[in-house]
N, CA, C and O atoms as a Tripos MOL2 file, in Angstrom:
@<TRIPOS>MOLECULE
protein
  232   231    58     0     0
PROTEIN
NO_CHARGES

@<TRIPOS>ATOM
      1 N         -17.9730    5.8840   -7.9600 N.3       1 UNK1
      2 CA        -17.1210    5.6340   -9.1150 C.3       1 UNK1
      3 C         -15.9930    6.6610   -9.1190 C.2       1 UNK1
      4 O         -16.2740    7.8480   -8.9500 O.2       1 UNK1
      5 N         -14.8260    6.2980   -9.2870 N.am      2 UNK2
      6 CA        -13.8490    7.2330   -9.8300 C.3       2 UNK2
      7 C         -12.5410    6.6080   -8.4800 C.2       2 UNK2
      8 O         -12.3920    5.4350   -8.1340 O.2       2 UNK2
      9 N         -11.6120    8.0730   -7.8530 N.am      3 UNK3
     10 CA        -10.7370    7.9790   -7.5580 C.3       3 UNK3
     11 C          -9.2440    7.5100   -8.4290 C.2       3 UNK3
     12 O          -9.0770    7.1750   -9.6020 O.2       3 UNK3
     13 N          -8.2540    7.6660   -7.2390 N.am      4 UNK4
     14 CA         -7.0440    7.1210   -7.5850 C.3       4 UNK4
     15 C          -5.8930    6.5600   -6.7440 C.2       4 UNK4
     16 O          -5.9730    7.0170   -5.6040 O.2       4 UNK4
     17 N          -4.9410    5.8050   -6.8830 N.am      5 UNK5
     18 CA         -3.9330    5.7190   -6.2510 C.3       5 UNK5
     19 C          -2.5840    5.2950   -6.6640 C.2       5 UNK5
     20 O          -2.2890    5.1960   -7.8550 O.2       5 UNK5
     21 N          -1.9440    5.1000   -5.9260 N.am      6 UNK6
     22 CA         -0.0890    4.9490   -6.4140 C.3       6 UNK6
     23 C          -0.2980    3.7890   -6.7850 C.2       6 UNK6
     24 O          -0.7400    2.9280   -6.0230 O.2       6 UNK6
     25 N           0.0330    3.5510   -8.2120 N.am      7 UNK7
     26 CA          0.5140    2.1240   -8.4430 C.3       7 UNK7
     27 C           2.2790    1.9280   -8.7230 C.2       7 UNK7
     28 O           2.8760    2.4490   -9.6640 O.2       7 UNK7
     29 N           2.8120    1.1870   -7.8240 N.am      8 UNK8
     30 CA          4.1680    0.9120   -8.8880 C.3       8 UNK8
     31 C           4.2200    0.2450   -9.7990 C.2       8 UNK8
     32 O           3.3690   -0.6450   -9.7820 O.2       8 UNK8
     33 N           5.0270    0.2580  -10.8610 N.am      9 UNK9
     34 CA          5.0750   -0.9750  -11.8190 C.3       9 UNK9
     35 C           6.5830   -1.5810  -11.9710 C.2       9 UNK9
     36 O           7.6530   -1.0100  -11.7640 O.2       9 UNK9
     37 N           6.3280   -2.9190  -12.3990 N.am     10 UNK10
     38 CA          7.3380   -3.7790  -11.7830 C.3      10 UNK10
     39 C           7.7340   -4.2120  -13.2970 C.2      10 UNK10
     40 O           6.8040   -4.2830  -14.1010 O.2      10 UNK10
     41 N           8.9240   -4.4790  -13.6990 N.am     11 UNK11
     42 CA          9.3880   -4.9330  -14.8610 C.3      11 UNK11
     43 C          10.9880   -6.0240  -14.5430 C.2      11 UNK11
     44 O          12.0810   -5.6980  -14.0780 O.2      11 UNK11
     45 N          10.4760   -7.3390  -15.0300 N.am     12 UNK12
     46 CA         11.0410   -8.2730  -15.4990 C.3      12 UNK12
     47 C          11.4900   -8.2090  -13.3520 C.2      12 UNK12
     48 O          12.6250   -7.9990  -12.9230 O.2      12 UNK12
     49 N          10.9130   -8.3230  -12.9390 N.am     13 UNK13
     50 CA         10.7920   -8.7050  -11.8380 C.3      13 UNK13
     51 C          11.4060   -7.3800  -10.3990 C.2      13 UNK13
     52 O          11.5750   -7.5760   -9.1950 O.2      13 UNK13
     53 N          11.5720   -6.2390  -11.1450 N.am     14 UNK14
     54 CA         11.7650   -5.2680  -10.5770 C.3      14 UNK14
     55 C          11.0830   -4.0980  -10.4340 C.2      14 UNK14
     56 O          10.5320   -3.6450  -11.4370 O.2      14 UNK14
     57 N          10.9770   -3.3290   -9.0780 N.am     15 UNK15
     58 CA         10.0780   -2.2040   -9.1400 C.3      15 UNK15
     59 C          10.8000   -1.0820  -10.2630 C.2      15 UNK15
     60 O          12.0070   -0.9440  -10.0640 O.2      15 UNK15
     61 N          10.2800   -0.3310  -11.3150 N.am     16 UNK16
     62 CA         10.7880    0.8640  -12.1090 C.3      16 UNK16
     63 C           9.9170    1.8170  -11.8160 C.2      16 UNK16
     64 O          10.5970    2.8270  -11.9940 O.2      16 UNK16
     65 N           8.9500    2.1420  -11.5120 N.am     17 UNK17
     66 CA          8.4460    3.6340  -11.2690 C.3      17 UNK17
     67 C           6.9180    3.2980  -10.7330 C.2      17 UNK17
     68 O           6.1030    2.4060  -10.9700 O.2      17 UNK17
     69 N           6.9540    4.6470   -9.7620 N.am     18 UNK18
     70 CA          5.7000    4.9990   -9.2430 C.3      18 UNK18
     71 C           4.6300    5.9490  -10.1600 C.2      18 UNK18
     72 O           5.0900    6.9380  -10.7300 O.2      18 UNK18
     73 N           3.4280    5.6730  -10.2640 N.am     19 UNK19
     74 CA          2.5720    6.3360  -11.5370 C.3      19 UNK19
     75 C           1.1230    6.5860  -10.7120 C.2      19 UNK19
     76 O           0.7230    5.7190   -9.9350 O.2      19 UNK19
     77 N           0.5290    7.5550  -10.8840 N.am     20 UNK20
     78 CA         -0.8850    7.3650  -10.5230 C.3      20 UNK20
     79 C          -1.9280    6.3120  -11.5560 C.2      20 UNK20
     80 O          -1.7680    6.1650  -12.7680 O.2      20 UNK20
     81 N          -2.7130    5.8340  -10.9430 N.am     21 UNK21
     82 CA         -3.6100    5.1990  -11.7240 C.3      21 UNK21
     83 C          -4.7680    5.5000  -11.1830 C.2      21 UNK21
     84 O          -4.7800    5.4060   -9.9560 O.2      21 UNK21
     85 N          -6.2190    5.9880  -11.9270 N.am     22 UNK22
     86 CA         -6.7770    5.7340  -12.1410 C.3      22 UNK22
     87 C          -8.2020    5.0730  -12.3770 C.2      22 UNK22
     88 O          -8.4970    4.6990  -13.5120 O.2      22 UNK22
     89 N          -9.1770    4.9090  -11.2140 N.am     23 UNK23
     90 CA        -10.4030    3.8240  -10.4320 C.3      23 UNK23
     91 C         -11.6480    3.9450  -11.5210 C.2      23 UNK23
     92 O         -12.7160    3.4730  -11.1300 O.2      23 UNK23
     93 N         -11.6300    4.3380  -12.4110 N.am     24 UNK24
     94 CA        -13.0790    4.8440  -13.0970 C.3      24 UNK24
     95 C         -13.7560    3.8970  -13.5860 C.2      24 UNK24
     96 O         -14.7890    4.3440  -14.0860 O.2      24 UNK24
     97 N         -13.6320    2.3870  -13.7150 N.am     25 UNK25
     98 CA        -14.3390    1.5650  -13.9530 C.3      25 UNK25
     99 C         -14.9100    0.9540  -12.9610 C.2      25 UNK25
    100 O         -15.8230    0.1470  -13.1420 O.2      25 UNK25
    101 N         -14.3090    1.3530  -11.4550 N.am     26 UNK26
    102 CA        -15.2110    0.8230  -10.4510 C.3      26 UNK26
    103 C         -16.5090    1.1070  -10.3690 C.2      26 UNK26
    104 O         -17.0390    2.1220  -10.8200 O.2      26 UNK26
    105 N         -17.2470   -0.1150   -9.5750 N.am     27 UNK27
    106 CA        -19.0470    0.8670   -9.4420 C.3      27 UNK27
    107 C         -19.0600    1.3640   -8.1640 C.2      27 UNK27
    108 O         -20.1550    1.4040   -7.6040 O.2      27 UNK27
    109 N         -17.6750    1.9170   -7.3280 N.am     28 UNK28
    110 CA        -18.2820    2.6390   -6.0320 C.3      28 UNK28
    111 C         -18.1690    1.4210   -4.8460 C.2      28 UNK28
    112 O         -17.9340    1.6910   -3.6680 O.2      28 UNK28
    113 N         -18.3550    0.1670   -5.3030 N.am     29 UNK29
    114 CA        -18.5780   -0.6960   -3.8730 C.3      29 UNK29
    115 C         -17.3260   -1.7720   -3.9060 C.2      29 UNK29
    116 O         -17.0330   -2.2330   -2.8030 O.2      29 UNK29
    117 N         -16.7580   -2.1070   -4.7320 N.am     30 UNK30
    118 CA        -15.5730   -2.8900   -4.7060 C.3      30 UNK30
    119 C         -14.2840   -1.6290   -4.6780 C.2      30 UNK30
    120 O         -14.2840   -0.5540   -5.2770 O.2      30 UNK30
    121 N         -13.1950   -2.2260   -3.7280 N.am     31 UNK31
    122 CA        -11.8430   -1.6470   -3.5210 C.3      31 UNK31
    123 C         -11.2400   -2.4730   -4.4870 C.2      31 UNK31
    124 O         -11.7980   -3.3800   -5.1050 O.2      31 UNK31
    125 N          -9.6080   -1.9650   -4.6190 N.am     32 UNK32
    126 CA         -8.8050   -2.8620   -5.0710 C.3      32 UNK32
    127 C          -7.3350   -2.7860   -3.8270 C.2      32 UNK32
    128 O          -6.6950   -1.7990   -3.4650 O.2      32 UNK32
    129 N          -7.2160   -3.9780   -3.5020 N.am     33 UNK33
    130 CA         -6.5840   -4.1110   -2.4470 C.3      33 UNK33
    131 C          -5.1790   -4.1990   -2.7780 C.2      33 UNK33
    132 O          -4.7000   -4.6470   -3.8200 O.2      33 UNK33
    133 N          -4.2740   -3.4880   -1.2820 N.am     34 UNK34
    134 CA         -3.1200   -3.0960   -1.5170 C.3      34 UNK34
    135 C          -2.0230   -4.5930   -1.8500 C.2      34 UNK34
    136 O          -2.0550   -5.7680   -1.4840 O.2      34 UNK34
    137 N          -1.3350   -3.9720   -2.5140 N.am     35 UNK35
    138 CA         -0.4810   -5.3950   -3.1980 C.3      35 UNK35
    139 C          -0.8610   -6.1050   -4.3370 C.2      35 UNK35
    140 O          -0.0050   -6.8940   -4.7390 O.2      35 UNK35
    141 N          -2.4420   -6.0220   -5.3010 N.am     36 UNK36
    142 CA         -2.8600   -6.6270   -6.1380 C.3      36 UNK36
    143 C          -2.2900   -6.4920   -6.8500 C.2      36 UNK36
    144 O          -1.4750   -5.5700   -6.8110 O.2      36 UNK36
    145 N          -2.4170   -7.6360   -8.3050 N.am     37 UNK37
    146 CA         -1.7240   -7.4260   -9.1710 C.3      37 UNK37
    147 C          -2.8770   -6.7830  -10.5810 C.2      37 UNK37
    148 O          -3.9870   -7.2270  -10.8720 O.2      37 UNK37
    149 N          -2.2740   -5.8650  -11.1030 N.am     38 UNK38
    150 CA         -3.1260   -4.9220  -11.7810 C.3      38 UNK38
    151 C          -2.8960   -4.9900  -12.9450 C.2      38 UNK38
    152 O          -1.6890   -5.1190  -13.1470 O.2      38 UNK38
    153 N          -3.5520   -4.9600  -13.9240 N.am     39 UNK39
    154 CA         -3.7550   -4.4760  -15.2680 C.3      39 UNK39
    155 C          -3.9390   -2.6170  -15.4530 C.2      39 UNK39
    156 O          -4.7050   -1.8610  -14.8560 O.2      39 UNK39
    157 N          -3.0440   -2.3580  -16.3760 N.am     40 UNK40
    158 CA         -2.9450   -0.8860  -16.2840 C.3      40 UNK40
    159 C          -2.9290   -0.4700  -17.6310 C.2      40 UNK40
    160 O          -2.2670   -1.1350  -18.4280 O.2      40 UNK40
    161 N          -3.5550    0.5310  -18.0170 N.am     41 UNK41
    162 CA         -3.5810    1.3160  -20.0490 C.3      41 UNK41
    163 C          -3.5610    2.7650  -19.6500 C.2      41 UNK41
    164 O          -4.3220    3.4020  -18.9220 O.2      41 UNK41
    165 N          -2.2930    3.1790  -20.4420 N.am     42 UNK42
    166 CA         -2.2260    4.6540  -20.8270 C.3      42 UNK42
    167 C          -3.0090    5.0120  -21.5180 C.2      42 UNK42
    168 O          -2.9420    4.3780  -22.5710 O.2      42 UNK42
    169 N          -3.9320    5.8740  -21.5190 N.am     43 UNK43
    170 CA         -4.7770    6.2760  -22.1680 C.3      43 UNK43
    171 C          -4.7290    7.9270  -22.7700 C.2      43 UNK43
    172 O          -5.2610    8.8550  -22.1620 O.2      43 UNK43
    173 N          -4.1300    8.0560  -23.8240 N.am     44 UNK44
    174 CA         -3.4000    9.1850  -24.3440 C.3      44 UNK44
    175 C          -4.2490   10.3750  -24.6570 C.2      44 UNK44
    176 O          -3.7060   11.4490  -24.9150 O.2      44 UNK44
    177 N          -5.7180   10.2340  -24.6490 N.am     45 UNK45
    178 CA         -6.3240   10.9520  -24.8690 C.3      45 UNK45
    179 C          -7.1810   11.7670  -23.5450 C.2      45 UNK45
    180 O          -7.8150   12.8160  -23.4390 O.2      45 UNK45
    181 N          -6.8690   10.8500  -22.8070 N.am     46 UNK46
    182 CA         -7.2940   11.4750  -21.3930 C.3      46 UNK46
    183 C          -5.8220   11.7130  -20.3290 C.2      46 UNK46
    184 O          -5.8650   11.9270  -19.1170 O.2      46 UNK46
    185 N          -5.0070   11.6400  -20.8860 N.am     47 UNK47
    186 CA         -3.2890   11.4870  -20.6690 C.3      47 UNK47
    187 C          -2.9990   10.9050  -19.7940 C.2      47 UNK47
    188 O          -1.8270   10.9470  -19.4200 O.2      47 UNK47
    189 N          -4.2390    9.8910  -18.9100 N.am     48 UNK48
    190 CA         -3.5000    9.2450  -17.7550 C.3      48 UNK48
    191 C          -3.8740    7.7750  -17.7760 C.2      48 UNK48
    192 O          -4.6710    7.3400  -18.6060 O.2      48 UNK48
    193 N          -3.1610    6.8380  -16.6480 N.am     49 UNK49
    194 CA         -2.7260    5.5510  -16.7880 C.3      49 UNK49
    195 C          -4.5500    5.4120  -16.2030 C.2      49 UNK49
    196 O          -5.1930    6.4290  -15.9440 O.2      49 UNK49
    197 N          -5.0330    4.2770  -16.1040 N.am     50 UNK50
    198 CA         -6.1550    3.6520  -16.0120 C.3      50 UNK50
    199 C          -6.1190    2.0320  -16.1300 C.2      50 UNK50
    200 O          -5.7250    1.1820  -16.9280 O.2      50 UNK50
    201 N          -6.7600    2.1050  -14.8720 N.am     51 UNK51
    202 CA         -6.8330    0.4150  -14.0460 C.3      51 UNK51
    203 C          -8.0870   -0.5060  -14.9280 C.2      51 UNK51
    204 O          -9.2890   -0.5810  -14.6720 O.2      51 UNK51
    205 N          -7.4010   -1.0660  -15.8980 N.am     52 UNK52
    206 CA         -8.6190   -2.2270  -17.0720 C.3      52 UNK52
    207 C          -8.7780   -3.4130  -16.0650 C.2      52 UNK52
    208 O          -9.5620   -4.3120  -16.3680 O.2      52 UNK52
    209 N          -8.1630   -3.4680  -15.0150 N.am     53 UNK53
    210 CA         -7.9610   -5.4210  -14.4210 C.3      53 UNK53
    211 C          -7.5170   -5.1040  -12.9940 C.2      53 UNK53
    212 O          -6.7740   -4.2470  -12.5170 O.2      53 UNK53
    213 N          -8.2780   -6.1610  -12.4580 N.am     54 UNK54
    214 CA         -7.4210   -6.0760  -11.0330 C.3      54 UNK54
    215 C          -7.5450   -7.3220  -10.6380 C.2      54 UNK54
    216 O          -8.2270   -7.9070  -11.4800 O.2      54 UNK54
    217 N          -7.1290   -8.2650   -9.4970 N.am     55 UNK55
    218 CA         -6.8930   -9.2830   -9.3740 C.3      55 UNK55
    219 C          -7.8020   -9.2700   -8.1280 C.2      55 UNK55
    220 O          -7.5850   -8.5780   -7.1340 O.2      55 UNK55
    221 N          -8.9780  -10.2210   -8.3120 N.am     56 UNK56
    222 CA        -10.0980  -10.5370   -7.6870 C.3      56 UNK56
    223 C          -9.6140  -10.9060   -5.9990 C.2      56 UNK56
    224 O          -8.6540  -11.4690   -5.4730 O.2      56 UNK56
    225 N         -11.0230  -10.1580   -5.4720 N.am     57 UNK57
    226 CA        -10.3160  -10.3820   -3.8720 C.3      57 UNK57
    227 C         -11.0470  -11.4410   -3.0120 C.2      57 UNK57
    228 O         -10.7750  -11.5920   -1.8210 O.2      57 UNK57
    229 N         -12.4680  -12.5450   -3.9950 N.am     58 UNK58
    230 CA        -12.9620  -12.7980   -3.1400 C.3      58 UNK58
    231 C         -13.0720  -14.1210   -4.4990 C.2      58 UNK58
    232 O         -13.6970  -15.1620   -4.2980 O.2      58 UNK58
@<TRIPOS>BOND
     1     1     2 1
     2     2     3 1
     3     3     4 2
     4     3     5 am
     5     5     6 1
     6     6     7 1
     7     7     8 2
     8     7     9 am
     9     9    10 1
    10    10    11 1
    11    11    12 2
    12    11    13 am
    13    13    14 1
    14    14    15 1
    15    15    16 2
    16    15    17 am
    17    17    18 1
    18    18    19 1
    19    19    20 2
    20    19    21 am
    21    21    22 1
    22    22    23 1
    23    23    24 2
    24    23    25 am
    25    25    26 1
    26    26    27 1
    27    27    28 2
    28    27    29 am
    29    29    30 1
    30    30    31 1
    31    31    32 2
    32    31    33 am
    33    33    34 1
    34    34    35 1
    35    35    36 2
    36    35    37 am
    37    37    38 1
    38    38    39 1
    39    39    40 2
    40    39    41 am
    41    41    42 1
    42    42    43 1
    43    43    44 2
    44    43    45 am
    45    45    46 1
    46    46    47 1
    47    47    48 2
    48    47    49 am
    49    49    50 1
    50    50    51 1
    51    51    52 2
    52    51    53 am
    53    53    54 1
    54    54    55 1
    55    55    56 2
    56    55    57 am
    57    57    58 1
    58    58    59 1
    59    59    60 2
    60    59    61 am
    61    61    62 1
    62    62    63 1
    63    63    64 2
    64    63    65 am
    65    65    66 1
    66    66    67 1
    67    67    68 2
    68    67    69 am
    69    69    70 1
    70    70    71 1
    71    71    72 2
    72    71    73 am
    73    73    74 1
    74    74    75 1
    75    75    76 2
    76    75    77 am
    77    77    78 1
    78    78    79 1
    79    79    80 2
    80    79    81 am
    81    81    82 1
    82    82    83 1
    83    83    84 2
    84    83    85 am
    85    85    86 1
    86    86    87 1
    87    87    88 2
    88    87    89 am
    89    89    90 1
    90    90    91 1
    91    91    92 2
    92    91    93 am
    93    93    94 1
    94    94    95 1
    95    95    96 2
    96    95    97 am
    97    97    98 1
    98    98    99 1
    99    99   100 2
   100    99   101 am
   101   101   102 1
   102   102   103 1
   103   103   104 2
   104   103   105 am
   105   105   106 1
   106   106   107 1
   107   107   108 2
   108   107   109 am
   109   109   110 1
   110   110   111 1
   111   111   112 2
   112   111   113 am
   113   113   114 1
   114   114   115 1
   115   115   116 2
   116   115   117 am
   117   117   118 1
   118   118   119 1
   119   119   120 2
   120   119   121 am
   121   121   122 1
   122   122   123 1
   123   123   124 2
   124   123   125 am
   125   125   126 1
   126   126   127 1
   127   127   128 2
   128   127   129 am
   129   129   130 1
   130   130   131 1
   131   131   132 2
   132   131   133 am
   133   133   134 1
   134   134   135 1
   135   135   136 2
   136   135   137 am
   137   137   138 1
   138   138   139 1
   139   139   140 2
   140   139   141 am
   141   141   142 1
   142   142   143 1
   143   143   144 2
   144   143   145 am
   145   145   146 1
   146   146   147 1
   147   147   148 2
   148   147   149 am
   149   149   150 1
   150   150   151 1
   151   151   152 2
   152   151   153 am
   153   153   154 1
   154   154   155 1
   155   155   156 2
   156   155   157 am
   157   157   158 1
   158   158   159 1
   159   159   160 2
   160   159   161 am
   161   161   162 1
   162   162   163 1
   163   163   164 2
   164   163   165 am
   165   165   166 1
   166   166   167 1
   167   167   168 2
   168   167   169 am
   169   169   170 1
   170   170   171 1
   171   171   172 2
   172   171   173 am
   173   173   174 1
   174   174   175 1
   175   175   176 2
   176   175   177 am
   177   177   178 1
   178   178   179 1
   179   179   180 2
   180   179   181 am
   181   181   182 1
   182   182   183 1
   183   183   184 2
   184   183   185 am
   185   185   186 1
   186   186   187 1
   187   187   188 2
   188   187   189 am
   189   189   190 1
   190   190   191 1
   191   191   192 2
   192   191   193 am
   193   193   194 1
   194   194   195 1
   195   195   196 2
   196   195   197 am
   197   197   198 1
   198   198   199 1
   199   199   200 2
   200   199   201 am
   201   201   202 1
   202   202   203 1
   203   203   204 2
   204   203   205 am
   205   205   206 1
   206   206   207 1
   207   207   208 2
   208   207   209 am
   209   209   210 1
   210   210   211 1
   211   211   212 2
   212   211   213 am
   213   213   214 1
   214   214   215 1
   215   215   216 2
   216   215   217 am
   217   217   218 1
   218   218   219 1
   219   219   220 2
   220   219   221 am
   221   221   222 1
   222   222   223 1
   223   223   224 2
   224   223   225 am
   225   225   226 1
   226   226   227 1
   227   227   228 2
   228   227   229 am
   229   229   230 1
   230   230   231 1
   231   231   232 2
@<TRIPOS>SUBSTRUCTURE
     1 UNK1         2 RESIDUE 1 A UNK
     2 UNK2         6 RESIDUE 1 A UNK
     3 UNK3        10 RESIDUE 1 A UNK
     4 UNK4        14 RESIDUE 1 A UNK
     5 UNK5        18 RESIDUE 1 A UNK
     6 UNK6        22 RESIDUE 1 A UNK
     7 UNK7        26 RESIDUE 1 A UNK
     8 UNK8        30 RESIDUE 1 A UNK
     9 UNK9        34 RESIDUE 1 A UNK
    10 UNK10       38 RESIDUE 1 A UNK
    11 UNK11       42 RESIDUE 1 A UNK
    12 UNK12       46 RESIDUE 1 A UNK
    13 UNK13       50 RESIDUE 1 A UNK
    14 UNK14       54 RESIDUE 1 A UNK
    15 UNK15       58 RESIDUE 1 A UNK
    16 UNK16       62 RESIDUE 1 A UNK
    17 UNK17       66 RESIDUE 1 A UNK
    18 UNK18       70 RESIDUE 1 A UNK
    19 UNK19       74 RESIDUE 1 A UNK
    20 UNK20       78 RESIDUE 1 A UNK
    21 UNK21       82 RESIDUE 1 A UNK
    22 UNK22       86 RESIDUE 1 A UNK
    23 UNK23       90 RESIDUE 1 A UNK
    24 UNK24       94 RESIDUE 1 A UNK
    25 UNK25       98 RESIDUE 1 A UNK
    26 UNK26      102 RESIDUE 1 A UNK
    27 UNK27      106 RESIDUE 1 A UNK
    28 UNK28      110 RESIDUE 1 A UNK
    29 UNK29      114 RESIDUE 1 A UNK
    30 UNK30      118 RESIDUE 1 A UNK
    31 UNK31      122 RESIDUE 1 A UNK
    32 UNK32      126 RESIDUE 1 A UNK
    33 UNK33      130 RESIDUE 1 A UNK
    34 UNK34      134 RESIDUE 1 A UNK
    35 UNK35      138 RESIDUE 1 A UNK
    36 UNK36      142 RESIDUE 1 A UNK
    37 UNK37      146 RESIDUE 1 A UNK
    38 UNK38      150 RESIDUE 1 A UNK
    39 UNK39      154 RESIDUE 1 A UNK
    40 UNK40      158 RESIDUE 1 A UNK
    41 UNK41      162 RESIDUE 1 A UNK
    42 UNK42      166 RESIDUE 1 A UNK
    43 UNK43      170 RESIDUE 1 A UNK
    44 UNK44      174 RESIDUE 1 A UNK
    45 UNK45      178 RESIDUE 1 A UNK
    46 UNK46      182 RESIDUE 1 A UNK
    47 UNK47      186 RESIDUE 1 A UNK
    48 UNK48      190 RESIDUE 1 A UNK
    49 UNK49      194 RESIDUE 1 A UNK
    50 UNK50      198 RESIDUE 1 A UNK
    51 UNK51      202 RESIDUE 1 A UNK
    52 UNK52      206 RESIDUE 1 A UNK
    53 UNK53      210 RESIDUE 1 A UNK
    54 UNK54      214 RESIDUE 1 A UNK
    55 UNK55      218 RESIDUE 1 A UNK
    56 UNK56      222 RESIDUE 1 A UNK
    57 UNK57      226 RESIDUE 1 A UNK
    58 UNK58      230 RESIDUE 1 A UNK
């Protein structure tokens, strides 16, 4: 469980910024593969972005 990596985020069909995100809801045996499309929450109390969704690989 845990880790992190670069997510960019894309707005109204353009890349705007590179951000770390976040793996802590994984259980350890699923990846999230490069290019997915992600669900992402700032989470202000732990001050960083965090991956709620990822777009199923199988």
């Amino acid at each position: 469980m845990g880790g992190s990596g670069s997510v960019t985020i894309h707005r109204n069909g353009s890349a705007t910024e590179s951000i770390t995100a976040h793996l802590n809801w994984l259980d350890g045996n699923q990846a999230v593969t490069a290019n997915s499309e992600l669900l992402i929450q700032y989470f202000r109390d732990e001050a960083k972005w965090v991956i709620v969704g990822a777009e199923c690989t199988t």
